[in-house]
C-alpha positions as CSV (number, residue, x, y, z in Angstrom):
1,X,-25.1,25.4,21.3
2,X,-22.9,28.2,20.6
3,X,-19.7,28.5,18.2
4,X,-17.5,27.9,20.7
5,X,-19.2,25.4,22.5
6,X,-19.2,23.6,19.3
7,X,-15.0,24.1,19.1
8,X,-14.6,22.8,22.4
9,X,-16.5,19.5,21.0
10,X,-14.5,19.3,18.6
11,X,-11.0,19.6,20.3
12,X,-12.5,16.7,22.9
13,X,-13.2,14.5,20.0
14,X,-10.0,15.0,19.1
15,X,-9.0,14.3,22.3
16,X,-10.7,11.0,22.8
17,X,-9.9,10.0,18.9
18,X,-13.7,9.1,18.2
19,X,-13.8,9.6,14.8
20,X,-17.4,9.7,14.0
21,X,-18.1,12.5,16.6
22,X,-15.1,14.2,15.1
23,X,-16.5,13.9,11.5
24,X,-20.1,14.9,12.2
25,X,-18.9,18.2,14.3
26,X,-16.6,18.9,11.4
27,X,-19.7,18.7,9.0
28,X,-21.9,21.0,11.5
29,X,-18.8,23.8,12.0
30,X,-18.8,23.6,8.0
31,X,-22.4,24.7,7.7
32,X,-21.8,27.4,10.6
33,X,-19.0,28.5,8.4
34,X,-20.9,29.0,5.0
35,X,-23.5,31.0,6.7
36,X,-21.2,33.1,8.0
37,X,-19.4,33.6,4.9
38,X,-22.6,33.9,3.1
39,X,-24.4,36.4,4.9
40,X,-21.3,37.9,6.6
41,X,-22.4,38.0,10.0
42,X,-21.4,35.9,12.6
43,X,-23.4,32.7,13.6
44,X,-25.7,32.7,16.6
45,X,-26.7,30.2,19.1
46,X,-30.1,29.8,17.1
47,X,-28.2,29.8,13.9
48,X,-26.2,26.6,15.5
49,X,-29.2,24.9,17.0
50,X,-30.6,25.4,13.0
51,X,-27.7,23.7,11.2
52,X,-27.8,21.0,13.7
53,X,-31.9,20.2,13.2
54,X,-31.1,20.6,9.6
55,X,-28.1,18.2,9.6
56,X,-30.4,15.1,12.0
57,X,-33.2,15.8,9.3
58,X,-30.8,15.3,6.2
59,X,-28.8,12.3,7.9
60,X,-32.2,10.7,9.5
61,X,-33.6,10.7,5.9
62,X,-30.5,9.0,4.6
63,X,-30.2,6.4,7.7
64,X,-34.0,5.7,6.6
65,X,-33.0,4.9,2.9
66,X,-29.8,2.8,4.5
67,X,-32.3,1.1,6.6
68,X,-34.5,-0.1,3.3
69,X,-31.8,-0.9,1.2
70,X,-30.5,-3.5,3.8
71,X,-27.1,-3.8,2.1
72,X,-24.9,-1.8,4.2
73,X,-25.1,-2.7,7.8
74,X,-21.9,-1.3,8.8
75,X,-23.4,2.4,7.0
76,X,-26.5,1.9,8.7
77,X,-24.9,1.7,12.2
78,X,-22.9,4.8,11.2
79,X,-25.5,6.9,10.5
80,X,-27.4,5.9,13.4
81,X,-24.9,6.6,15.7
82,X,-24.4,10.1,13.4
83,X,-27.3,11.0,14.8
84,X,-27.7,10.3,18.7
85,X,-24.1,12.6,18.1
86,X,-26.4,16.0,16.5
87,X,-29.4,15.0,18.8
88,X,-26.7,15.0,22.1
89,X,-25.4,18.7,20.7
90,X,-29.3,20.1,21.0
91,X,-30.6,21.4,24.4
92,X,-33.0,19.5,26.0
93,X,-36.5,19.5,24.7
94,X,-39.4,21.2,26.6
95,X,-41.6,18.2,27.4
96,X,-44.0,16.9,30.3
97,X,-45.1,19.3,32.8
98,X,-42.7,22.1,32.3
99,X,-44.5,22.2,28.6
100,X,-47.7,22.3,30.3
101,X,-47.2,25.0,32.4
102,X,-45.8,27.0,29.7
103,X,-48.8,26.6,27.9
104,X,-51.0,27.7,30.3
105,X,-49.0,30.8,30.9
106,X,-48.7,31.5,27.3
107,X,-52.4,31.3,26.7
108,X,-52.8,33.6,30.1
109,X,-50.7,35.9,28.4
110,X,-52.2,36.3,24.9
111,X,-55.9,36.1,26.3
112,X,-56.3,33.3,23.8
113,X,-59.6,31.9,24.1
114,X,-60.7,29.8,20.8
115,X,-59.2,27.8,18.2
116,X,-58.6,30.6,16.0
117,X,-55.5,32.1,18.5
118,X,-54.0,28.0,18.5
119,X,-51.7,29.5,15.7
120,X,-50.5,32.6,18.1
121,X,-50.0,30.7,20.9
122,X,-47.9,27.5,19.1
123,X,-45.7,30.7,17.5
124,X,-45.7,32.1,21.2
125,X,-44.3,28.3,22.8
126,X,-41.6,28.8,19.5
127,X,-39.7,31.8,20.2
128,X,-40.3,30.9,24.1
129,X,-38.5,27.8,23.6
130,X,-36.2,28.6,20.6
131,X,-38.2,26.2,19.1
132,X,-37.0,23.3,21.3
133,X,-40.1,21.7,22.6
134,X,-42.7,18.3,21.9
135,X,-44.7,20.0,18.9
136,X,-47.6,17.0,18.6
137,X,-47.8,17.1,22.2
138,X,-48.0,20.8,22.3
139,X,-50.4,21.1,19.7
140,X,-53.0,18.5,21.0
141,X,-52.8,20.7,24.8
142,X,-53.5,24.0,23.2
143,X,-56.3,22.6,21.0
144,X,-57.7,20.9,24.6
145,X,-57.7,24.3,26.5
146,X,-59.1,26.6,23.5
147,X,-62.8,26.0,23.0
């Protein structure tokens, strides 16, 4: 997702006066902000995509603490909902067959033949896929195809 992208989610928050998508985008344009105040360049797509993994890591970790208190139901709800919003803002995953056949062209392309190149080939699927793709599931079909 780029910058503007992210704007335009914003503005149709506003729009449709859903305050929780409003206040989570808020919190993700924030981040996009500081980084591009702190390293004075402007944010990429990948820079976006980063923040937002970063932002369903850091609110899944405090839904999970929510959800073993058992106090706060209302909070709990919240933050679930908080993230199913960051999780809707990602690209679709590479998953299924479409992983599959990636793999198979990636370890075509590398010549990667043994367990040693599983590390090559799972960096390969990363910058193929920006990162965006069933790790676990990749990792067990690499380690079946390399002897």
């Amino acid at each position: 997702m780029t910058s503007e992208e992210l704007h335009n989610e914003m503005v149709a928050a506003m729009k449709a006066k859903d305050k929780t998508r409003l206040s989570i985008i808020r919190q993700v344009i924030g981040e996009v902000k500081n980084l591009e105040v702190n390293e004075r360049r402007d944010a990429t797509e990948e820079d976006v995509n980063s923040m937002i993994k970063r932002l369903i890591k850091q609110t899944g970790e405090t839904l999970e603490m929510s959800i073993k208190a058992a106090n706060n139901q209302e909070r709990t709800d919240t933050l679930t909902e908080q993230v199913k919003i960051l999780e809707s803002l990602l690209p679709a995953q590479v998953t299924g067959d479409t992983l599959i056949e990636l793999i198979e062209s990636t370890i075509a392309e590398l010549g990667a033949s043994s367990k040693k190149d599983m590390g090559r080939v799972m960096g390969a699927l990363g910058k193929a896929t920006g990162g965006n793709f069933d790790k676990p599931m990749a990792a067990k079909e690499v380690g079946a195809r390399l002897a």
